[in-house]
KETOR-887332 format. One record per atom (N, C-alpha, C, CB): residue number from 1; residue in one letter; atom name; y, z, x. Coordinates in nm, 4 decimals, always signed. Glycine has a CB too. Layout:
N
   vose   zadren   fipa          Y          Z          X
    NUM        A     CA          Y          Z          X
...
// end
This chain:
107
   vose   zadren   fipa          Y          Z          X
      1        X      N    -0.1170    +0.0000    +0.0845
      1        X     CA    +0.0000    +0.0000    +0.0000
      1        X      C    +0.1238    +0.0000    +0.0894
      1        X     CB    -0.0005    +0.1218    -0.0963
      2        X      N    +0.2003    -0.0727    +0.0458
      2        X     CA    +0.3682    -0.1059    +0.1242
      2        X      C    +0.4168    -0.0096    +0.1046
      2        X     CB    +0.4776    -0.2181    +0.0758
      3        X      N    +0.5528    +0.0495    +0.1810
      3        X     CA    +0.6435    +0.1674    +0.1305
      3        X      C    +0.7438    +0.0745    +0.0583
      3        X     CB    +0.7176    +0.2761    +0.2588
      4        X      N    +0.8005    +0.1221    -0.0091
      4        X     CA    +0.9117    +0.0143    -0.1006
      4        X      C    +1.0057    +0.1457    -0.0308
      4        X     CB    +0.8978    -0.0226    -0.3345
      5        X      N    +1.0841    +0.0966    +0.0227
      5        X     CA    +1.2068    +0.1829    +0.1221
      5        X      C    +1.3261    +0.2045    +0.0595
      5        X     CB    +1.2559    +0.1065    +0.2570
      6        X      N    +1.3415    +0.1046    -0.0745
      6        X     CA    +1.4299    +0.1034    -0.1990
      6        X      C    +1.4035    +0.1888    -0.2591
      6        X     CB    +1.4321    +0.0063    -0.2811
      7        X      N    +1.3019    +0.2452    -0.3167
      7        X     CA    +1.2499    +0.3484    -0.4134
      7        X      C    +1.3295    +0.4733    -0.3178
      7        X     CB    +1.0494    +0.3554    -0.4343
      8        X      N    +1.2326    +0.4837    -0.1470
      8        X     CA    +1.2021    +0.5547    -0.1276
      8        X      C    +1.4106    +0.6511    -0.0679
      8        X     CB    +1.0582    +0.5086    -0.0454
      9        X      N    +1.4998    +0.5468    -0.0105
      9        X     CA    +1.6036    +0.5625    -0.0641
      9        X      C    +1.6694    +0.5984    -0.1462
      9        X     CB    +1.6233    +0.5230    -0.0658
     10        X      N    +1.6487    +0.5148    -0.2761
     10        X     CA    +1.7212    +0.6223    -0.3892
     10        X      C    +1.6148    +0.7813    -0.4069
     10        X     CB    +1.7261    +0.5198    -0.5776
     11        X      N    +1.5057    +0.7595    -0.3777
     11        X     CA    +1.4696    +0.9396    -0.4284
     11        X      C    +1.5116    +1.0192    -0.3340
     11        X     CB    +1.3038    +0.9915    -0.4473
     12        X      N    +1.5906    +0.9311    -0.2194
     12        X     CA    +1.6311    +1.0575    -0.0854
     12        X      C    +1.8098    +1.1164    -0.1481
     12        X     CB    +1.6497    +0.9430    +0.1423
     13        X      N    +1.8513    +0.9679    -0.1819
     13        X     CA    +1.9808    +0.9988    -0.2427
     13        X      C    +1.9874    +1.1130    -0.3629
     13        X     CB    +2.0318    +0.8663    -0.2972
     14        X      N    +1.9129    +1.0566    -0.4505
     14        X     CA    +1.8969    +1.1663    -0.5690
     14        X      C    +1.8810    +1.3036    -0.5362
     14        X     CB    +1.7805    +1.1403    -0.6514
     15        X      N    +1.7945    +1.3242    -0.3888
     15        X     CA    +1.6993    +1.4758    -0.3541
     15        X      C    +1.8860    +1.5499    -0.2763
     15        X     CB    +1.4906    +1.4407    -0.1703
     16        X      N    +1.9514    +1.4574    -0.2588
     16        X     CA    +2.0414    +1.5225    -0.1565
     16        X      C    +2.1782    +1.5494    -0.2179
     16        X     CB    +2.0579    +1.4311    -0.0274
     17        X      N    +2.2022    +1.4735    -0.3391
     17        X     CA    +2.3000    +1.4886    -0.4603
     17        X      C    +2.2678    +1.5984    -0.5192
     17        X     CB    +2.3007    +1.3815    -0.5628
     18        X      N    +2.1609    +1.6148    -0.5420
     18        X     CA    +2.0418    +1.7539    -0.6437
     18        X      C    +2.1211    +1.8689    -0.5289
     18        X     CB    +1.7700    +1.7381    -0.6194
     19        X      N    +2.0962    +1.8749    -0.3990
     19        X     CA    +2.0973    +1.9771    -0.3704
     19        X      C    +2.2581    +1.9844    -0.2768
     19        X     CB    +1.9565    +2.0050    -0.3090
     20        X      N    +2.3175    +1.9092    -0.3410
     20        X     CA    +2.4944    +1.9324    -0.3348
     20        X      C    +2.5020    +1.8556    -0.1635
     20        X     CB    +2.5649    +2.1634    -0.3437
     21        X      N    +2.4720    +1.7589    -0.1355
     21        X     CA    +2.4697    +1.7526    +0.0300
     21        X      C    +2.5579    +1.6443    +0.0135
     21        X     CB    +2.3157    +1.7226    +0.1281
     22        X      N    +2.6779    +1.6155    +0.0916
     22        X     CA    +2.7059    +1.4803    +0.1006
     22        X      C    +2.6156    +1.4096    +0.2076
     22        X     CB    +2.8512    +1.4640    +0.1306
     23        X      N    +2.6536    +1.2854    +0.2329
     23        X     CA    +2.5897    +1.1946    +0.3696
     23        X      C    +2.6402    +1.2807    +0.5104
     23        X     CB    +2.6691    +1.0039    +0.3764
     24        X      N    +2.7697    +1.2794    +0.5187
     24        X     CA    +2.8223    +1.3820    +0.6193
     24        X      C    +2.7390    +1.4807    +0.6435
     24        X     CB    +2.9406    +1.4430    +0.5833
     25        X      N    +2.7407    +1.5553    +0.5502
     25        X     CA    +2.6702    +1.7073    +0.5852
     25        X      C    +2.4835    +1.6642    +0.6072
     25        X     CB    +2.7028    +1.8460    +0.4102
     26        X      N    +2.4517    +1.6072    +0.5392
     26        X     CA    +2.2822    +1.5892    +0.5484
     26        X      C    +2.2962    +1.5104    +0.7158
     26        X     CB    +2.1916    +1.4554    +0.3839
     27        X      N    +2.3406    +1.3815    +0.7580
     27        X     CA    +2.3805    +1.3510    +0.8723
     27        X      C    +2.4093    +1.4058    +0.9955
     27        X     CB    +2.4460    +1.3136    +0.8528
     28        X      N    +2.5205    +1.4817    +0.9821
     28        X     CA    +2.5190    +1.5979    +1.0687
     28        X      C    +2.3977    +1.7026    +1.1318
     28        X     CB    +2.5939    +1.6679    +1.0025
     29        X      N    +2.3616    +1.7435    +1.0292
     29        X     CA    +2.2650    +1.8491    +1.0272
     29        X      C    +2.1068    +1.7885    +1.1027
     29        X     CB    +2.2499    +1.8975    +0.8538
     30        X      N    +2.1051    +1.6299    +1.0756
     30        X     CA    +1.9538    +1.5753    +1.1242
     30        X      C    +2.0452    +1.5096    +1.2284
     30        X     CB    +1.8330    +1.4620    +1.0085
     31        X      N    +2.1495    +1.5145    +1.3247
     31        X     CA    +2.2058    +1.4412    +1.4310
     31        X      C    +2.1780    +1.3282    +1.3894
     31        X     CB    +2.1650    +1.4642    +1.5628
     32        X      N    +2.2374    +1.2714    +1.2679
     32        X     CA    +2.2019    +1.0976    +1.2475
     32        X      C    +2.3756    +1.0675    +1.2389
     32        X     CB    +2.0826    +1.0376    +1.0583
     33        X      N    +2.4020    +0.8945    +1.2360
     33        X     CA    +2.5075    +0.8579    +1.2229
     33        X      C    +2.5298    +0.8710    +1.0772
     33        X     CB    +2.5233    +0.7421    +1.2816
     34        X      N    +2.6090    +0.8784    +1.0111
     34        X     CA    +2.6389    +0.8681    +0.8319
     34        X      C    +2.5959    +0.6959    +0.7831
     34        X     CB    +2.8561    +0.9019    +0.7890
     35        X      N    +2.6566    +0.6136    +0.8770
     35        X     CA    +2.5894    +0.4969    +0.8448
     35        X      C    +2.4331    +0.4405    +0.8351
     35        X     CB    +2.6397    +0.4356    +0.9160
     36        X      N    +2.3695    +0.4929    +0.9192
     36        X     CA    +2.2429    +0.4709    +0.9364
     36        X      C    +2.1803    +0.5409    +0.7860
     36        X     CB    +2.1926    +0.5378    +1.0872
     37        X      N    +2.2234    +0.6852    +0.7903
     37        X     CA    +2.2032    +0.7495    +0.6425
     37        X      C    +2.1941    +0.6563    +0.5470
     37        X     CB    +2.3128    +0.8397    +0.5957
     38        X      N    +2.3120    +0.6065    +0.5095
     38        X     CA    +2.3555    +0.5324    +0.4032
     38        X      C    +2.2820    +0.4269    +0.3783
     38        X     CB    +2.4746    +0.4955    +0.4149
     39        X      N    +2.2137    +0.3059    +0.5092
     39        X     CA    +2.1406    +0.2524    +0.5278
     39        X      C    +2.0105    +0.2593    +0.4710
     39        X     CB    +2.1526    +0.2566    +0.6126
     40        X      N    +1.9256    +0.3945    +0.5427
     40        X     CA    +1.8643    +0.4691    +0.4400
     40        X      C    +1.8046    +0.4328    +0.2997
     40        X     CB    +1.9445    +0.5455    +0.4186
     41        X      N    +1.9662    +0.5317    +0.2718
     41        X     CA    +1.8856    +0.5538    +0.0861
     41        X      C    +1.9565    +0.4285    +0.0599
     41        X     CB    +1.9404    +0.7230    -0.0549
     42        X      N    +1.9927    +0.2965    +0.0853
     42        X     CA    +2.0150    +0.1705    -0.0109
     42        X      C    +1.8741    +0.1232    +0.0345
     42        X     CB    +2.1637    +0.0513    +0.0196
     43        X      N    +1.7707    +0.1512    +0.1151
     43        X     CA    +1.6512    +0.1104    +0.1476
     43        X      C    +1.6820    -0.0480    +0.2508
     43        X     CB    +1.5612    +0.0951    -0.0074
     44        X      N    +1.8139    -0.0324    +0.3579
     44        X     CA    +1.8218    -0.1191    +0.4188
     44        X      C    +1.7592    -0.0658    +0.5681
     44        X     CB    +1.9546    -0.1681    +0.4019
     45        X      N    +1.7367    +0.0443    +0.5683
     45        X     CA    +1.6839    +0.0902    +0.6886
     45        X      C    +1.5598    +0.1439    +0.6802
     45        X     CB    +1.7610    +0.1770    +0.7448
     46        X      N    +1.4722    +0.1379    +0.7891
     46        X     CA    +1.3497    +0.2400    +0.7802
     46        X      C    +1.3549    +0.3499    +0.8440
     46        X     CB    +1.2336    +0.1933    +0.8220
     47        X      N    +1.2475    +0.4215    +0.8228
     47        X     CA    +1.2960    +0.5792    +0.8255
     47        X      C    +1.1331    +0.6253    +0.8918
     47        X     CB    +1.3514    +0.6652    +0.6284
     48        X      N    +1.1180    +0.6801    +0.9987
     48        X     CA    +0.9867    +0.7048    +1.0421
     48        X      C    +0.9806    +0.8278    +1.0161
     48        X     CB    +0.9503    +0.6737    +1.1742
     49        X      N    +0.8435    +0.8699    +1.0156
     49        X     CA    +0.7673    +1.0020    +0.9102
     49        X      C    +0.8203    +1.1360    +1.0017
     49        X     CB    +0.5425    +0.9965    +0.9011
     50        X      N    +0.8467    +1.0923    +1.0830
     50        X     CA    +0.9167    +1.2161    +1.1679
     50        X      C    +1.0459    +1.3025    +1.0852
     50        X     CB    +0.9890    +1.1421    +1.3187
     51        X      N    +1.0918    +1.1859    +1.0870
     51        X     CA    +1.2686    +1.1964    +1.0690
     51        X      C    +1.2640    +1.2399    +0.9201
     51        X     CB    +1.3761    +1.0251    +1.0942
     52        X      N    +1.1632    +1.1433    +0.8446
     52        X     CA    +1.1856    +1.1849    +0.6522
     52        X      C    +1.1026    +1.3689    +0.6835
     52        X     CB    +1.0292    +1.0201    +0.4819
     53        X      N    +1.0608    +1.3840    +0.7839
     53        X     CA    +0.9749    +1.5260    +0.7310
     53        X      C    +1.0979    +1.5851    +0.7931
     53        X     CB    +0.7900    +1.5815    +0.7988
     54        X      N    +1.2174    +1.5452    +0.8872
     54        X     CA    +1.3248    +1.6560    +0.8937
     54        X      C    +1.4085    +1.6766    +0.7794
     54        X     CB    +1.4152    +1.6331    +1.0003
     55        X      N    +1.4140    +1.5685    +0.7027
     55        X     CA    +1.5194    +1.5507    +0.6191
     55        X      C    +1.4540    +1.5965    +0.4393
     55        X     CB    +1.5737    +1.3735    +0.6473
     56        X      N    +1.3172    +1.6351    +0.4559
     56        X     CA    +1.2415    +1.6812    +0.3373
     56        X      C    +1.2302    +1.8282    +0.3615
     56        X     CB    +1.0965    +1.6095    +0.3186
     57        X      N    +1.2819    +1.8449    +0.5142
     57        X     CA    +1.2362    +2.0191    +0.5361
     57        X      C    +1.3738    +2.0875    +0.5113
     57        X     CB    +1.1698    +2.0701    +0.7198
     58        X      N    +1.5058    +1.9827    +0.5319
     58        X     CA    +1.6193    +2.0545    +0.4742
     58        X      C    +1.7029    +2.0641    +0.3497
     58        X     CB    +1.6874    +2.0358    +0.5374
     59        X      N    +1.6149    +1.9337    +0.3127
     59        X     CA    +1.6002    +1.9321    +0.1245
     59        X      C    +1.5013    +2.0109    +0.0627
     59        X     CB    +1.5584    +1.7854    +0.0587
     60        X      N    +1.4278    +2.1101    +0.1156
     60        X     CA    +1.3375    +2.1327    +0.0644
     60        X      C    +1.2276    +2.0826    -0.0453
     60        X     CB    +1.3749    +2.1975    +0.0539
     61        X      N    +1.2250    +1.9682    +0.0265
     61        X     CA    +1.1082    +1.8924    -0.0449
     61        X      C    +1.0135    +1.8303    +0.0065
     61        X     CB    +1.1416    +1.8086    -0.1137
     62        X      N    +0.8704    +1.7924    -0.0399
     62        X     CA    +0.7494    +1.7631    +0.0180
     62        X      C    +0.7943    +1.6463    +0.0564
     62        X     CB    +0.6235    +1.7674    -0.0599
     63        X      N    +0.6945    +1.5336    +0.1779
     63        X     CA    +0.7228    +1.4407    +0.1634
     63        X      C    +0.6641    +1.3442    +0.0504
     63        X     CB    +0.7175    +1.4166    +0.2639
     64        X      N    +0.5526    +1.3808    -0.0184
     64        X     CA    +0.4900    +1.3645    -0.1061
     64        X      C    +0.6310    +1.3183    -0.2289
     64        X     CB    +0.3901    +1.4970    -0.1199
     65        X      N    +0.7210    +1.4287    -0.2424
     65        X     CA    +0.7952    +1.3539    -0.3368
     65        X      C    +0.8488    +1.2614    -0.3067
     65        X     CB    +0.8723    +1.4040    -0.3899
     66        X      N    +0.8818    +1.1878    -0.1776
     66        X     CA    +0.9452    +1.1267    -0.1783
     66        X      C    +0.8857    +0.9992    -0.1575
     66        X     CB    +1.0212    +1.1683    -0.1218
     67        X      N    +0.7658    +0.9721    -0.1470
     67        X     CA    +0.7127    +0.8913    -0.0932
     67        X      C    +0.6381    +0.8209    -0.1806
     67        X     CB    +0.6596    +0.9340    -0.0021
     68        X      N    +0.6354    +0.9253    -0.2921
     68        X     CA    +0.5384    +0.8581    -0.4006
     68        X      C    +0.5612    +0.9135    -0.5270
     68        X     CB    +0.3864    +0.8758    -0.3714
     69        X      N    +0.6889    +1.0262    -0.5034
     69        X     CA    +0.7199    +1.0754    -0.6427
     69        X      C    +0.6399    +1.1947    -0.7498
     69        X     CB    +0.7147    +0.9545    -0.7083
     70        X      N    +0.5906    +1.2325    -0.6178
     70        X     CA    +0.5063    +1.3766    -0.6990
     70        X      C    +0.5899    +1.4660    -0.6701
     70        X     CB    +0.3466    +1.4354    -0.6468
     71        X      N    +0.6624    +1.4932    -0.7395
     71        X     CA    +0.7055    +1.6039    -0.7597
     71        X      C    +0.6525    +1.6905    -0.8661
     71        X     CB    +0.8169    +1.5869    -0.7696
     72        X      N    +0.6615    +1.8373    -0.8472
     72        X     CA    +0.6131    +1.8897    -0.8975
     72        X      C    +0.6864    +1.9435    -1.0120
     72        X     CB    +0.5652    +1.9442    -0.8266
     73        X      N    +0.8387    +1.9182    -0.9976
     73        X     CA    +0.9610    +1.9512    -1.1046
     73        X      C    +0.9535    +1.8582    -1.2052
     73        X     CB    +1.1118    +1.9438    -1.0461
     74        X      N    +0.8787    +1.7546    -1.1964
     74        X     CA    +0.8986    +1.6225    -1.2619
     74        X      C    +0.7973    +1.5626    -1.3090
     74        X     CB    +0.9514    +1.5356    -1.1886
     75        X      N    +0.7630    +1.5764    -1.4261
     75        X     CA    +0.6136    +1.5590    -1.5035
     75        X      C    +0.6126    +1.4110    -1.5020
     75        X     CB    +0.5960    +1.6275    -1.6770
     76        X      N    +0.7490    +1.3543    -1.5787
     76        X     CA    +0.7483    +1.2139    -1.5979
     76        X      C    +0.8355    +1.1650    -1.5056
     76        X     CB    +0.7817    +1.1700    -1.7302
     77        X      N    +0.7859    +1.1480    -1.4004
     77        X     CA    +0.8044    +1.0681    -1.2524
     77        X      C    +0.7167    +0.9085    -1.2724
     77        X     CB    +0.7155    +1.1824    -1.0995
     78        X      N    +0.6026    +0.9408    -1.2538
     78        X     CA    +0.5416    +0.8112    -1.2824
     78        X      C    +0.5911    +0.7223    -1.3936
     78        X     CB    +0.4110    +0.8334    -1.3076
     79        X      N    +0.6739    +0.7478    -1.5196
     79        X     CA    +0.7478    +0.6948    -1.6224
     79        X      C    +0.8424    +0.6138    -1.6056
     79        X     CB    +0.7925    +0.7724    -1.6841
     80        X      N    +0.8817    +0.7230    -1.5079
     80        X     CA    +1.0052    +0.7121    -1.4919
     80        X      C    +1.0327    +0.5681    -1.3323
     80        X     CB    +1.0572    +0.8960    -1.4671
     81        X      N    +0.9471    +0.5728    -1.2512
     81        X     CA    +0.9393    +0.4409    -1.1181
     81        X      C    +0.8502    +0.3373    -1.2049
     81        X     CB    +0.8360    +0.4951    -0.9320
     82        X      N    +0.7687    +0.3690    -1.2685
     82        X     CA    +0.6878    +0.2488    -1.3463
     82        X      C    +0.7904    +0.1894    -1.4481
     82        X     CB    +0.5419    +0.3071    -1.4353
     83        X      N    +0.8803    +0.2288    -1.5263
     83        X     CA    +1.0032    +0.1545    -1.5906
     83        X      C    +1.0815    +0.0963    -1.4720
     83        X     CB    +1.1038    +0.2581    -1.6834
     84        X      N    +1.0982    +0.1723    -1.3712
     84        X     CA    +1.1890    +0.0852    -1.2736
     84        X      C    +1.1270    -0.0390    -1.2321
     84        X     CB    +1.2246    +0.1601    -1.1436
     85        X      N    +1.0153    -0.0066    -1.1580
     85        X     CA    +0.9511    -0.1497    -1.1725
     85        X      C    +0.8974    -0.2371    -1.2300
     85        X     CB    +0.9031    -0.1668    -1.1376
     86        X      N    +0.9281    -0.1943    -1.3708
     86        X     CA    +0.9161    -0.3254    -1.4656
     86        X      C    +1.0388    -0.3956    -1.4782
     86        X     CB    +0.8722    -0.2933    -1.6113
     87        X      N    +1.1078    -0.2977    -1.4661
     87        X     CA    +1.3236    -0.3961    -1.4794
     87        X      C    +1.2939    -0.4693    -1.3763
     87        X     CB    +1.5270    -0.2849    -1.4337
     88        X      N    +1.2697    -0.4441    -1.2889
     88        X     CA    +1.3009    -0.5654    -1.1506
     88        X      C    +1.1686    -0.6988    -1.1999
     88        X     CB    +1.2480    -0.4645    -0.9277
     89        X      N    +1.0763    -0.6548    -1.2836
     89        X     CA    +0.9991    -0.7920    -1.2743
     89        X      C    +1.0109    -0.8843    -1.4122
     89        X     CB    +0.8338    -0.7586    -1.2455
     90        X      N    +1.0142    -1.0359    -1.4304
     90        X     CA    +1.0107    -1.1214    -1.4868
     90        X      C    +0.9820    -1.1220    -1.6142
     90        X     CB    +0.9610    -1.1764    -1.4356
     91        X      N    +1.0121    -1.1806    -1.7441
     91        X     CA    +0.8810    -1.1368    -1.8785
     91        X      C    +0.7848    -1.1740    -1.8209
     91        X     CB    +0.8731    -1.2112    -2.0391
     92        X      N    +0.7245    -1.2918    -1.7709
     92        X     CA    +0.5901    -1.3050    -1.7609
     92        X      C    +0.5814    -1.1970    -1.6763
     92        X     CB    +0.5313    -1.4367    -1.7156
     93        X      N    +0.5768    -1.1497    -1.5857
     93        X     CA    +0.5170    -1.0731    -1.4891
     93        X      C    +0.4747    -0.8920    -1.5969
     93        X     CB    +0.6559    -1.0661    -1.3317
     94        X      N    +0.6106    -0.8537    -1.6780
     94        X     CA    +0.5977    -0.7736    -1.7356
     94        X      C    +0.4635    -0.7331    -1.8380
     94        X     CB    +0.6971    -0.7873    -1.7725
     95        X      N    +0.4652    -0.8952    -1.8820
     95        X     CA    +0.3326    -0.8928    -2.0085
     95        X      C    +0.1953    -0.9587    -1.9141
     95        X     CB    +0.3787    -1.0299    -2.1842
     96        X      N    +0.2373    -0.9924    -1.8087
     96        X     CA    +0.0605    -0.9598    -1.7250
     96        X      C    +0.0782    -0.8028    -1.7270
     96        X     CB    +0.0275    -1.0327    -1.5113
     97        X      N    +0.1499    -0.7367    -1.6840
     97        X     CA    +0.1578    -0.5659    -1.6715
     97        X      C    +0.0775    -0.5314    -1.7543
     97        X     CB    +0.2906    -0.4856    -1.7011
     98        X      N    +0.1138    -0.5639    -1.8609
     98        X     CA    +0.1428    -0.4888    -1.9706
     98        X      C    -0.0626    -0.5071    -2.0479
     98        X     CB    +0.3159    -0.5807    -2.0780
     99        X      N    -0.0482    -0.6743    -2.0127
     99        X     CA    -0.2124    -0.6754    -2.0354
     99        X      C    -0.3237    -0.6301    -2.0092
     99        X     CB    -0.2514    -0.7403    -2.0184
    100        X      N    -0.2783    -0.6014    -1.8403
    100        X     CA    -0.3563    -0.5259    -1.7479
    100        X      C    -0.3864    -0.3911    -1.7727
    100        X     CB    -0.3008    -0.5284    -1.6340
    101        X      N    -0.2892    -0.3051    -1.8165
    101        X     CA    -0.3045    -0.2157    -1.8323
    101        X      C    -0.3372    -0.1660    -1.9670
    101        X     CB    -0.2299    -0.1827    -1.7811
    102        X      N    -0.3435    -0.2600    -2.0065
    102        X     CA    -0.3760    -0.1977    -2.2331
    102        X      C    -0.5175    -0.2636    -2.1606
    102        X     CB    -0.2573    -0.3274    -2.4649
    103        X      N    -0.6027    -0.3319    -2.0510
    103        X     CA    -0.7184    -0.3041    -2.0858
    103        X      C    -0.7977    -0.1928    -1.9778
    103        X     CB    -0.7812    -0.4373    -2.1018
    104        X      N    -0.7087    -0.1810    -1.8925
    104        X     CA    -0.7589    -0.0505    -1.8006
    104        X      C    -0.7100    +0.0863    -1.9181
    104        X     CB    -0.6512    -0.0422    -1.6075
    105        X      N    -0.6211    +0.0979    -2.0151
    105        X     CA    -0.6362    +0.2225    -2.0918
    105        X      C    -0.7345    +0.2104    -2.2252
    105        X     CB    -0.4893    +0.2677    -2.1356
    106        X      N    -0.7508    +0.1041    -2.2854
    106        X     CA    -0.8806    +0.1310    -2.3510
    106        X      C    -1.0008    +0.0957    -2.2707
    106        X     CB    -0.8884    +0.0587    -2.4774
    107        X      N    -1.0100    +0.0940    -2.2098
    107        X     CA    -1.1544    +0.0838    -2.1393
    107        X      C    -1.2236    +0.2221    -2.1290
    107        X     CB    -1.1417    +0.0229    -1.9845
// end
């Protein structure tokens, strides 16, 4: 499985808004530039597992949430990235989705 670095961006943005941080201050604190940050959570940059486990240990959050959205605050997470990635895809692409999965849930 790919990391989608877009997802994984905005849930860093969201985790660091949640816990009152600007880019400055979260930046600072992991010796990063603010730009590179910013880079980041628009998912124009990558981010190695090092650096997201500094920046999940001062958000206090797993990397698990961020990586795949388990959070444990957040029942409807999966609802909630599975609607996102249906906006970004096509009707056709939506109603293959959509087929696929009405026969993997009655099955």
């Amino acid at each position: 499985m790919a990391l989608d670095y877009i997802i994984i961006g905005e849930r860093l943005k969201k985790a660091r808004l949640a816990r009152g941080f600007t880019q400055e201050k979260l930046a600072e604190k992991l010796d990063l530039s603010v730009a590179f940050l910013s880079r980041v959570e628009r998912g124009n940059a990558h981010i190695n597992l090092t650096r997201l486990s500094e920046i999940c240990s001062i958000l206090g959050l797993s990397e698990g949430d961020i990586l795949n959205g388990s959070s444990s605050n957040a029942s409807d997470y999966m609802q909630r990235d599975f609607s996102s990635l249906l906006k970004k895809c096509s009707p056709e692409k939506q109603k293959l989705i959509y087929n696929i999965a009405k026969v993997i849930a009655e099955s």
